[in-house]
Each structure stands twice: as C-alpha cells, then as structure tokens.
C-alpha positions in Angstrom: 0.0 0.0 0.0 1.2 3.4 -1.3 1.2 6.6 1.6 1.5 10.1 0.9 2.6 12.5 2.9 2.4 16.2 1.6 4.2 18.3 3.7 4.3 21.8 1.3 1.9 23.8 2.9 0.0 25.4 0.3 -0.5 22.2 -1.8 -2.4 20.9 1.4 -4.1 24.2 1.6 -5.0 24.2 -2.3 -8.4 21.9 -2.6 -8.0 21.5 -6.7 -4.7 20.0 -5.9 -5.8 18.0 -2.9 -9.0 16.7 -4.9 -6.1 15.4 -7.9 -4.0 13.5 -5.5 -6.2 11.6 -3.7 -8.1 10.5 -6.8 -4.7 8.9 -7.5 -3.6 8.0 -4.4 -6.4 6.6 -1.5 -3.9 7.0 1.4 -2.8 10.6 1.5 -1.4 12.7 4.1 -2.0 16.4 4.4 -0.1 18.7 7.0 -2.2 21.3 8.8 0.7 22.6 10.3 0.5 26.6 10.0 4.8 26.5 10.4 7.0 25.1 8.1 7.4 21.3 9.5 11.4 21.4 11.0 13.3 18.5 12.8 11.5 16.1 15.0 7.9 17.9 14.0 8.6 17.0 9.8 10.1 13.5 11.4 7.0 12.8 13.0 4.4 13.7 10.2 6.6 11.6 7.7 6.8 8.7 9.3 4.9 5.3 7.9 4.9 6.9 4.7 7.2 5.6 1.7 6.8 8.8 -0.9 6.5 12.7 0.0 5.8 16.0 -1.5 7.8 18.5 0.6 8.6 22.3 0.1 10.4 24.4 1.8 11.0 21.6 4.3 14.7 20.9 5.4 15.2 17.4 4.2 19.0 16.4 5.8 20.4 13.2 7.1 18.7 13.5 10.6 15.3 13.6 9.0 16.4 10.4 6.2 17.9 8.5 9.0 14.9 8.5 11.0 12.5 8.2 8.3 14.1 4.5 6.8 10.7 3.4 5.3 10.9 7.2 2.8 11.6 5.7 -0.6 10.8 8.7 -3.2 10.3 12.8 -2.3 9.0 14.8 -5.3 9.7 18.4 -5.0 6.9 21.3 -5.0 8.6 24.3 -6.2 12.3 24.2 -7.4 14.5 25.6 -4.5 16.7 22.7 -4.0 18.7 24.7 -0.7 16.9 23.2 1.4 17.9 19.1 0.5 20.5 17.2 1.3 21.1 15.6 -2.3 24.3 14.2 -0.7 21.7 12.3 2.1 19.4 11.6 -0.1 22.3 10.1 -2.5 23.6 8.2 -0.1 20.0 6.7 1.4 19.2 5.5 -2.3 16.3 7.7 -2.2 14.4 8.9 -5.3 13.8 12.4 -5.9 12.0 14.4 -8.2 12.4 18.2 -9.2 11.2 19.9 -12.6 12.9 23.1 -13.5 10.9 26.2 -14.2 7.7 25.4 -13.5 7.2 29.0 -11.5 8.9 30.7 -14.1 6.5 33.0 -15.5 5.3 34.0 -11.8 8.8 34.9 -10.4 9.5 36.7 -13.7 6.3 38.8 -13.3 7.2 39.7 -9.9 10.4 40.7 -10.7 9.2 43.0 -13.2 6.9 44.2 -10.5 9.6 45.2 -8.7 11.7 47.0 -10.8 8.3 49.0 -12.0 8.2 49.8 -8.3 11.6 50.5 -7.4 12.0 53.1 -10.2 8.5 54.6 -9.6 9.9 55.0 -5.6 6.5 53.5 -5.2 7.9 52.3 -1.6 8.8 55.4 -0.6 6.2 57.7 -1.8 3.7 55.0 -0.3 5.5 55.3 3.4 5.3 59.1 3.3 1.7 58.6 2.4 0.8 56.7 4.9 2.2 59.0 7.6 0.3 61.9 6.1 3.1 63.4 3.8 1.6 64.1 -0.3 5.2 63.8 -1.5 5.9 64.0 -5.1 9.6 62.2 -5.5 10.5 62.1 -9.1 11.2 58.7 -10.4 12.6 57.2 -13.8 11.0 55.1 -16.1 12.0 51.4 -16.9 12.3 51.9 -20.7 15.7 52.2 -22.0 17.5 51.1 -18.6 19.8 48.9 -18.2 18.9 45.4 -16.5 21.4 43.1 -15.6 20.2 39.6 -14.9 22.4 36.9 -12.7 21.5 34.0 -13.4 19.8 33.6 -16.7 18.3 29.8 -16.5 14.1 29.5 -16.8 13.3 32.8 -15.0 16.1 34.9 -16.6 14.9 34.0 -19.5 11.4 34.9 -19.0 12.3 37.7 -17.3 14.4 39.2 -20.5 10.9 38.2 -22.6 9.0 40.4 -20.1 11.8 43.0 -20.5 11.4 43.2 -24.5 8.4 45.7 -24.4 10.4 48.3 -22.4 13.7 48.8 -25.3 15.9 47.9 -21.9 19.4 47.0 -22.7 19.9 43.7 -20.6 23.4 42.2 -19.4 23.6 38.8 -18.4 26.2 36.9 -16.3 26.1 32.9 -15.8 28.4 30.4 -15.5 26.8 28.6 -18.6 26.9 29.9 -21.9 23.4 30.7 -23.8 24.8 31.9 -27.2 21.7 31.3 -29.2 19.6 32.4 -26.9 21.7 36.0 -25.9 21.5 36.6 -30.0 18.3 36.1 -30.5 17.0 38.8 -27.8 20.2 40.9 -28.1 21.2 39.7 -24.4 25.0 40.9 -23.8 26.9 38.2 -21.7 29.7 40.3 -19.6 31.7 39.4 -16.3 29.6 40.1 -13.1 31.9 42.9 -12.1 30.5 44.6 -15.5 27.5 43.5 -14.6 27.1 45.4 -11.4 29.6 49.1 -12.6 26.9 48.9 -15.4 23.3 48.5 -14.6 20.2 50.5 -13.7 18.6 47.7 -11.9 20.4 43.9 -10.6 18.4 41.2 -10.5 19.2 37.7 -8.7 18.4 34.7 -10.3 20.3 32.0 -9.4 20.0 28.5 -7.3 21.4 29.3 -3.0 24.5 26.7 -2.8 28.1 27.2 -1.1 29.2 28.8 -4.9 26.9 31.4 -4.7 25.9 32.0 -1.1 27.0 35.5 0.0 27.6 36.8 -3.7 26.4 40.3 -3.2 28.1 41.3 0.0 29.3 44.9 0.3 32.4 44.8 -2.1 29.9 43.9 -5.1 27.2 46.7 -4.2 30.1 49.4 -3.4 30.4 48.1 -7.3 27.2 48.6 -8.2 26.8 52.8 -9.7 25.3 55.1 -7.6 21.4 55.3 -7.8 21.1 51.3 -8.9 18.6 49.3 -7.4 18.8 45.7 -6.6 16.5 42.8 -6.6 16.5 39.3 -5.1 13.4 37.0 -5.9 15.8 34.1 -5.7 17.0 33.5 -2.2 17.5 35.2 0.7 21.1 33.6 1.3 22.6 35.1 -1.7 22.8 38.8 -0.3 24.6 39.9 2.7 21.3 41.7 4.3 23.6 44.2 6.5 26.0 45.0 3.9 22.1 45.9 2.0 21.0 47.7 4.4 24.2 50.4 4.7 24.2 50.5 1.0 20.5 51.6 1.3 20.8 54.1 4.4 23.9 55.7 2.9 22.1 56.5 -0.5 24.2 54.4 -2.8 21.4 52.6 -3.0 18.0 54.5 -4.6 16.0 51.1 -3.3 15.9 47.1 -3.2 13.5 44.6 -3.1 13.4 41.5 -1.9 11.3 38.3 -1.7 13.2 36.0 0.3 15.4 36.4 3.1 18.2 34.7 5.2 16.2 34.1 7.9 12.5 32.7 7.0 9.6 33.4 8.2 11.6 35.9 10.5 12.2 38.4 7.7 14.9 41.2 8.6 13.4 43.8 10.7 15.9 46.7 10.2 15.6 46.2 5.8 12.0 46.1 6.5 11.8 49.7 8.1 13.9 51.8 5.3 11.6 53.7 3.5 13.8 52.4 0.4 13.1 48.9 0.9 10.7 46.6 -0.2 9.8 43.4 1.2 7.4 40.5 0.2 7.1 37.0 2.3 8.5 34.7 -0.6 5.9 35.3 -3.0 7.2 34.6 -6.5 5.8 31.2 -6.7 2.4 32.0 -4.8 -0.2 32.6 -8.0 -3.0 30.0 -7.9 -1.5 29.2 -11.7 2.6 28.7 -10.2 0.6 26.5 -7.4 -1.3 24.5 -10.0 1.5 23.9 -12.1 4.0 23.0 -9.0 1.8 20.7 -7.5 0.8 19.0 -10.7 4.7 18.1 -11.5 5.0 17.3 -8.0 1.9 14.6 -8.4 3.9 13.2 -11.5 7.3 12.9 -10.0 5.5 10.7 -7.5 6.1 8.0 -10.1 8.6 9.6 -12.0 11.5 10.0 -9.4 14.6 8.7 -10.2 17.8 8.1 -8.1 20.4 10.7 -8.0 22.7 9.8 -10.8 25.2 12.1 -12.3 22.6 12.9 -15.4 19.6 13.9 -12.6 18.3 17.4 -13.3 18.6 18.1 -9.6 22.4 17.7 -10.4 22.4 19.5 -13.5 21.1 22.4 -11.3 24.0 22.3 -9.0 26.6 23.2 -11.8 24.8 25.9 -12.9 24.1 29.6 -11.2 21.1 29.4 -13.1 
C-alpha cells in the first residue's frame, strides 16, 4: 500500500490540488501545520509513509535517517537549498524536481519590482501613509539597463517580459546561452561589468556554497550610484547588513526583496527603510505557479529517479542558473 505525505503547505491548503492527488492516491497525508514542519515535528508527520511531496522543508540526514521506510520525495517548487542531495544520494532515495515550473510567476514579480523601485513606489507610499503628499521624481524602466544573474528558466522569461520596455539587458552565468543571448540581443559580460553597469540587478540564481554571499558589500560598493537591486531568488545570496548600509547611505535608490536569510523571520531593520521593499517569498504564490508546481509534484510521484550524475537536480547544482 502506497502513503502520501504532503508536507508543502500550500499544496495541502489548495483543494484542486488536494481533490487530484487523492483521486490517485487513497492513502494521502495532508499537513495542517500553519509552520514550516522542522526537525522532529517533519520526522513525526513523515513517518509510515514511503513517498513525500515536501517544500520548503529541510530534508537532511537526521530527517532520512529516522525516516528509513521514505523511498521517493517529489519536490513542489524548485528551490533545492533546502535538501540534502548528498543524504538523499547516499540513502538510495528517489527524488523528483522539474525546472521552471514557476517561471513566468517569479518573472512577473520581478518585473513588478523593478516597476516599483524606479516609480519610488515604496517610498512615496510610506510618506503617504504618515500623512506626507510627497511628489519624488522617479525614472521610467524603458531604456535602462537590467542586468540579470542567473539567466536559466526565469532569466529568460524575465528578458521576454523586458522586451516591451527597449531595456538593454546584461547577463552573467556560468553557462553559456549563445543562441539564446542573440536572439533577444542579451550581452553576456563578467559580473563585475555587470554590477559598474546597470540600472537595476536582479538575482536569479540557485542558494548553494558557490553562490551563497555573492552580493556582499564589495559587489554593491560596485554597483553605480542610484542602482537598485532585486533578489526573488533566495534570501542567502545577499549579505542583508552589507544591503542595508548601502541603502541608508544613499548608494542605493531602493531594493526589493522576496526571500530572506532568515525565513519566516524576515529582517526587521531592511524592513523599516523607506527604500526597501519586502514581500514574504511570494514569487511562486499565483494560484496558476501552485497548480502547475503541484501537478509536477503529483507526476514525480512515479517519476523519481535516483540521484545519478545525469539527474536534473544535479544538473542544477553546476549551474548559477
């Protein structure tokens, strides 16, 4: 007998989702846990079940080794930071991830961003609030210049979104996307050309130990005066103090941010500049993103394969995309 346990949060809260799974699957699990399930509590729930759809979850050794019976975990989402692949290597465990499948929502966020950010729709909106009709003068998005880090699925889409707006967009990743930087007239340059040159940074690139930390205060001292930066990636890729002098001294003109190093507890002191602005890890949260993540989590219940050098989780990892 096959048992389920979904541990992702908001493909138990989602009832389309729900109502798919169970029509598959008789013996499901749902958590009602309002937290992220962590340690002994994710433990608990997982036991007597052989397959599991987690999310943001930590999935490590300690969690594998006293779960024996866990034979397959399909991912909901595509942040892989928080599993063990080594673990889950060395238990013979099957996993499944699919690439992309929030692409277009993280991309239209991101876009949202930089809208805002350039508008100084976070600070005119704080002033607002408090009473004061302040007029700041903004810029407009078309003809900047956007550099993207990380240009694998979202990147990509991002640069579509872009195409509308006449922005001159620099990429920088560690794989090479000749065909694909020609046909959008994309310009692949160094990060450090990256940062000296553009209007806006965006972050788009998988958390691991090659990229966690790669904006830290050398890289925005880099960045021109007036840029604004943008992680809807992950919250360990930027050094949040090193963010928030760069905003308080004005280098900065603003940042947003949908993830942070600490989650749910997002950074108090970012949250309260007037140049900041902060959503709780977002990207992925439109009821199509949710659809689509839980329904390639559903698949990879049966399509889960060991971790083998030719797994796309694996692929990921040699790629800051």
């Amino acid at each position: 007998m096959t048992r389920i346990a979904v541990a992702a949060r908001s493909f138990a809260r989602n009832p389309a989702l729900r109502l798919e799974l169970a029509e598959k699957y008789p013996h499901v699990s749902f958590s009602e846990s309002a937290r992220l399930l962590d340690g002994h509590a994710l433990v608990k729930f997982l036991r007597g079940h052989d397959r599991a759809i987690i999310g943001l979850e930590r999935v490590d050794e300690a969690v594998l080794a006293a779960v024996p019976e866990l034979e397959v975990i399909s991912k909901y989402g595509v942040g892989l930071d928080g599993v063990d692949l080594a673990a889950v290597q060395r238990r013979g465990v099957k996993l499944a991830w699919t690439g992309g499948v929030n692409r277009r929502s993280v991309a239209e966020l991101t876009l949202a961003f930089a809208l805002a950010l350039l508008h100084r729709v976070p600070e005119t909106s704080v002033a607002l609030r408090g009473g004061d009709f302040q007029k700041l003068v903004g810029r407009q998005l078309t003809g900047r210049v956007v550099g993207i880090i990380g240009c694998g699925y979202v990147g990509k889409d991002l640069v579509s979104l872009l195409a509308p707006f006449g922005c001159r967009v620099l990429a920088h990743d560690i794989r090479s996307y000749p065909q694909f930087y020609a046909a959008h007239g994309v310009e692949a340059v160094s990060l450090e050309r990256l940062l000296a040159e553009a209007d806006i940074v965006t972050l788009h690139v998988p958390l691991d130990e090659s990229t966690r930390g790669m904006i830290g205060a050398a890289e925005l001292a880099r960045m021109q005066p007036g840029a604004c930066l943008i992680n809807a990636a992950r919250g360990g890729l930027v050094d949040e103090a090193a963010l928030i002098d760069a905003l308080s001294s004005g280098h900065l003109k603003g940042a947003a941010c949908d993830v942070f190093q600490l989650e749910p507890d997002a950074n108090p002191a970012l949250l309260a500049l007037p140049t900041f602005l902060g959503t709780p890890h977002i990207g992925g949260s439109t009821a199509e993103a949710q659809l689509a993540m839980g329904r390639a989590a559903i698949a990879g219940l049966e399509t889960a394969q060991p971790l083998g050098p030719d797994h796309p989780a694996l692929q990921l990892q040699e790629s800051t995309s």
